[in-house]
N, C-alpha and C positions, 0 to 999 in steps of 0.2 A: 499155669505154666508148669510143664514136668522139670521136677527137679533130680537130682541124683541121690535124694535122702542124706541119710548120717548114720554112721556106723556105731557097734556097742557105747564108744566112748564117747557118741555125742559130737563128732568131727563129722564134716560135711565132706560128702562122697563127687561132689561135683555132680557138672551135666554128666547122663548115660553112654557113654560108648558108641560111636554108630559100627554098625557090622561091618567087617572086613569086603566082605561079597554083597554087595546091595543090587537092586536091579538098573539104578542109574550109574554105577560104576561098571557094570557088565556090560550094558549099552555104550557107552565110551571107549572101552577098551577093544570094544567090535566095532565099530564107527573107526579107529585107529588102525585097526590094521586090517579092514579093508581100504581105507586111505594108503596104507604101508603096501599094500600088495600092489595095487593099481599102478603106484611108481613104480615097482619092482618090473613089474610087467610093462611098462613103458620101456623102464632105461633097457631092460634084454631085447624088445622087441627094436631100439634103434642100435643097440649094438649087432643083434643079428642083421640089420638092413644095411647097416655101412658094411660088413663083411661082406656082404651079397656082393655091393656097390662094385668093393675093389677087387673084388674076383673077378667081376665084370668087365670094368677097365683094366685087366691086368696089374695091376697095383699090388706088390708084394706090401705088406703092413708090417711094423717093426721100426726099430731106430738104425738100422746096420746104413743106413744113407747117411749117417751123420761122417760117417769114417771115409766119403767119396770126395772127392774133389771138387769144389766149390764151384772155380772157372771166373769168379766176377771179382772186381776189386769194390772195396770199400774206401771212401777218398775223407772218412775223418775215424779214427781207432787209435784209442790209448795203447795198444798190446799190439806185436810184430804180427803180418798180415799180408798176404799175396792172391793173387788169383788162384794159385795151387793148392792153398791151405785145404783144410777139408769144411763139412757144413758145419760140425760139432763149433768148428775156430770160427766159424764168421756167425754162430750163433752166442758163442763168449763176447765178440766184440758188438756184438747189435745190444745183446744185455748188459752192457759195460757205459757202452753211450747213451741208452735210458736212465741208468743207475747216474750217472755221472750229469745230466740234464736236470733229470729228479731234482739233486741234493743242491747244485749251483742255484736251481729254483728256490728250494726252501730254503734257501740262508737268506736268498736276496729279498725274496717274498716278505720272510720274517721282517726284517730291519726294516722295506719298505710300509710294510702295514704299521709297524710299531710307531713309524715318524707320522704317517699320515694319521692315526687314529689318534695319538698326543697332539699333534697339528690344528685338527678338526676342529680341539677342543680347547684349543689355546685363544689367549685374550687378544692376541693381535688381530686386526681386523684382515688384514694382507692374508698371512698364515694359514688364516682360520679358511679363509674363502676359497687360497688355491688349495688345501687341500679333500676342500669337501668338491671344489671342481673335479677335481681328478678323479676323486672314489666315484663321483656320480656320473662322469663319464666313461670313466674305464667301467665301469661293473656295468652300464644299459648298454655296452656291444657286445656282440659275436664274438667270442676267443677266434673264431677261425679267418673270419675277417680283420681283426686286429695282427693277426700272423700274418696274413699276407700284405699288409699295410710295412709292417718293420721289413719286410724281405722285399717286397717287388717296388715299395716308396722310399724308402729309407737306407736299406742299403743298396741294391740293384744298380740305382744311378751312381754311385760312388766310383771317380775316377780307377783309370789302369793302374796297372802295379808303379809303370813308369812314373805316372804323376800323381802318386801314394800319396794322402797326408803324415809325411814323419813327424813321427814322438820323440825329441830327443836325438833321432840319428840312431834310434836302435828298437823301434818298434816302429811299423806302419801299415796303415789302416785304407785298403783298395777295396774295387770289388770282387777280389778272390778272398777278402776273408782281411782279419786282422792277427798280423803277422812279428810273433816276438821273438825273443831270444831265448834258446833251447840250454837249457844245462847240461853238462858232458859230468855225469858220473861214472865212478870207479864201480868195480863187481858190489863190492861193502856196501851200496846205497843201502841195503835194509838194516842196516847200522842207525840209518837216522828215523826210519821206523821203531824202531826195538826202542831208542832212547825216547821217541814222541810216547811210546806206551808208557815206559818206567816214570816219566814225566806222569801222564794222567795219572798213573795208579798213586803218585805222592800224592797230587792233588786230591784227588779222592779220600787219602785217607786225611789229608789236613784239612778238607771241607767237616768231616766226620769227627775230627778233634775239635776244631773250634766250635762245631755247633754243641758238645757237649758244655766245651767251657763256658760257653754263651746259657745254656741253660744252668750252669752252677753256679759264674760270677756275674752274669748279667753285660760284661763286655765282648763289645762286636769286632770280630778283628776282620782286614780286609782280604778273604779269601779267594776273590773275583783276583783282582791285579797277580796278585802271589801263585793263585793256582794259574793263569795265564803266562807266569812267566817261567813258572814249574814244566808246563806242555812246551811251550816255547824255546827257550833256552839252552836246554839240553841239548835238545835237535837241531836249533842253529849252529853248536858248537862243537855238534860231531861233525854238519855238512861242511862248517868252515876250516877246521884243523883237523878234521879226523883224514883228510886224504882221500874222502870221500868225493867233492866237488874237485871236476878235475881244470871246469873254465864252463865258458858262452860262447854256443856257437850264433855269432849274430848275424842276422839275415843281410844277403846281400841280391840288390836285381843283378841279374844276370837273364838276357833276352826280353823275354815276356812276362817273365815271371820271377819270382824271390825264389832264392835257391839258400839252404840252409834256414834253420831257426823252426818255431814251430808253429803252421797258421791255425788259426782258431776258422775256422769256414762260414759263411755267412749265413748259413742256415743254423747254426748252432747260436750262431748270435742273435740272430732273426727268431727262433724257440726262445731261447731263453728271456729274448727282451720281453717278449710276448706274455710268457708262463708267467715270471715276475710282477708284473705292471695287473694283470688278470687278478690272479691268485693275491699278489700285495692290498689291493683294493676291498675286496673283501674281508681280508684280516684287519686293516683299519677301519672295519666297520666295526669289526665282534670284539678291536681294542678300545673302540671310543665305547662299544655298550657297556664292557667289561669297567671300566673305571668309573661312568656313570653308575653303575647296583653297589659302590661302593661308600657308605653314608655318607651323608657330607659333615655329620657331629664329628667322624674319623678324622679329618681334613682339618677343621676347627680345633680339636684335640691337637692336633701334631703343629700346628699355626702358635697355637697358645705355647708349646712346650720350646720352642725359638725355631725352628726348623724351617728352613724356605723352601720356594717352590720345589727345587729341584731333589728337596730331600725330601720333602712332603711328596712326591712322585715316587720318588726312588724306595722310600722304606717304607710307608705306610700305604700308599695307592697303590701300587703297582701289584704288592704281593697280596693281597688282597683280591687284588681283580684277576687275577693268574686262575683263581679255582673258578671265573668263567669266562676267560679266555682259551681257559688250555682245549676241552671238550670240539667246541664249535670248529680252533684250531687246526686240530689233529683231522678235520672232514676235508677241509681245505688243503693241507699236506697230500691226503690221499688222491683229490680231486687234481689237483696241481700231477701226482704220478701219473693217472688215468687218461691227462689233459694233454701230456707228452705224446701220445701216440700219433696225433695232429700232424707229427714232424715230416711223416709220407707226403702230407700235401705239397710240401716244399723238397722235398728229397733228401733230407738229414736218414742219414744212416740207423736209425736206430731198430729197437726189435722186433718191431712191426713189420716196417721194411723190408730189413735184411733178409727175418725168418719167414713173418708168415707172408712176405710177399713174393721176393726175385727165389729164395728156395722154395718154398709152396711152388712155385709156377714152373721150376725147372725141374721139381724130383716129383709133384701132383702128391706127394706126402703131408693129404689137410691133417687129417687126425691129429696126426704128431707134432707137424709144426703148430698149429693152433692151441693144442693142450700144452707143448710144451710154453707154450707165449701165457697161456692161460696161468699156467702154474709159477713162474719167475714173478707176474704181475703180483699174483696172490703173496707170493712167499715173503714180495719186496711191504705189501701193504700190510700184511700180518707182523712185520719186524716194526715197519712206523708206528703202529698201533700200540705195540707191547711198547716201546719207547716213551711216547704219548702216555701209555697210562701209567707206568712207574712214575713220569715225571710227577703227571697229576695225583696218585694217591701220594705223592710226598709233600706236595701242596694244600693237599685236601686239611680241613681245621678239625676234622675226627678221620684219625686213622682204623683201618679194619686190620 
């Protein structure tokens, strides 16, 4: 075997050097970029084709149709919105109501999988059964037939607004949607934004205090409730004294329909039951494996030291199983974003819809609207991602 000798003093010179320029790096690097050029010469040759296209059809190319007038209404939007607005504003609102699907999905997903994968695994025989029923039923269907199950079975038949099931006397639930009471804020409303922020950033830094103290005195203080009520609090008590909340406007029928308040539409209910139930079932599969890779000598340790179920779960299982739950997680997050676009089936406004369907069809502008749908999607999944893995390199047991 060639060694790399030793030098005057008798120290070993190590293996030889392989040359910078060899013939099998040179073949590589040729093999590369004629792969590299092959694409290049693709994407130019479909760039020059679709120019052809819309020369052809008359199709000026460009965003300047975003500035034109829309013509259509959109019947569910967080932000002010008319038939006149232009496409730029009905493609803010088609991205607002994905965004806003999205998130309502992964909170509920979350909490949903989290119960059913601790459920699964729980000693009750009841528990345990309905909730491996459920994950084993909901995950062997169709997301797209389970959507039209909550929409054309579940809600569809749901009485007129007339004979609404009421909540209370100040929310009800027809089949135009479920229908609640609207807040009437003053200009200031971001008043009670500004204090939800000032709020997290204490929080943050009091998570960041007590984990030091935690590593010098060894006591645990309860930073979950305290930073909850740090986010919280503020912002209730700007929205309640600050002058901010100005009342409720509560829905009243009036003909055929609730006049006043604000409906949630049953296609948005009909998604989201959907997304949740889908995507929740899954995550309680990746929480029951996640607590399973977690020893059971762990489990026996924390038994022994007085600690019961709920704390044997809460401090020693759970964060434990967090570094492989978070990964598999974070795919179901994205897949749950990707799984919104569904909404078309049913007719929820979102930005598929909006952009690349009723404007695609009215302005013939695919390019644009498709890249631009293309790119929000990415930009939304590229944010969950970075989120996802902060959380997880801060769980990880070696940090880089």
């Amino acid at each position: 075997m060639a060694g790399g000798g030793v030098d005057d003093r008798g120290v070993s010179q190590g293996p030889p050097r392989e040359p910078v320029w060899t013939a099998r790096r040179v073949r590589a690097l040729a093999i590369q970029g004629v792969i590299l050029a092959v694409l290049l010469g693709l994407l130019a040759w479909g760039i020059d084709n679709a120019i052809h296209n819309l020369q052809k059809a008359g199709i000026a190319s460009g965003f300047r149709f975003l500035g034109n007038r829309a013509g259509f209404d959109i019947n569910f939007r967080l932000i002010d919105y008319s038939p006149a607005s232009t496409y730029g504003r009905a493609f803010v609102v088609g991205a607002l109501n994905t965004l806003t699907v999205s998130l309502l999905g992964i909170a509920a997903a979350t909490v949903l999988g989290f119960l059913l994968g601790v459920g699964r695994l729980s000693r009750n025989w009841l528990v345990a059964r309905t909730a491996a029923g459920v994950i084993e039923t909901v995950r062997n269907m169709p997301l797209l037939l389970q959507l039209l199950f909550w929409y054309t079975a579940v809600l569809a038949p749901l009485p007129r607004p007339r004979d609404a099931f009421s909540l209370g006397g100040v929310a009800f639930l027809s089949n135009r949607g479920l229908t609640v009471p609207r807040p009437l804020t003053a200009d200031t409303v971001w008043m009670v934004g500004a204090a939800a922020v000032l709020g997290a950033a204490a929080a943050l830094g009091l998570a960041l205090w007590a984990a030091r103290r935690m590593r010098l005195t060894g006591r645990r203080l309860p930073v979950g409730w305290a930073g909850l009520a740090l986010v919280t609090l503020p912002a209730a008590a700007t929205l309640a004294w600050g002058g901010v909340l100005l009342g409720w406007e509560v829905p009243v029928l009036k003909g055929f329909n609730f006049a006043g308040g604000l409906t949630l539409v049953p296609e948005l209910l009909a998604l989201w039951l959907a997304l949740t139930l889908y995507s929740g079932a899954f995550i309680g599969e990746t929480v029951r494996a996640g607590i399973l890779s977690v020893p059971q000598g762990q489990v026996e340790a924390a038994r022994a030291l007085g600690l019961g179920p709920a704390g044997v779960l809460r401090l020693v299982v759970l964060p434990q199983a967090m570094r492989v739950i978070i990964p598999p997680m974070t795919s179901q997050y994205l897949n749950l974003l990707k799984n919104s676009s569904l909404a078309v089936v049913i007719g929820f406004p979102d930005m598929v819809s909006v952009f690349s369907g009723t404007t695609l069809n009215q302005t013939g502008q695919a390019i644009e609207t498709i890249g631009m749908t293309m790119l929000v999607y990415l930009a939304i999944s590229l944010a969950i991602s970075a989120a996802m893995n902060l959380y997880n390199r801060k769980m990880a047991i070696v940090r880089r």
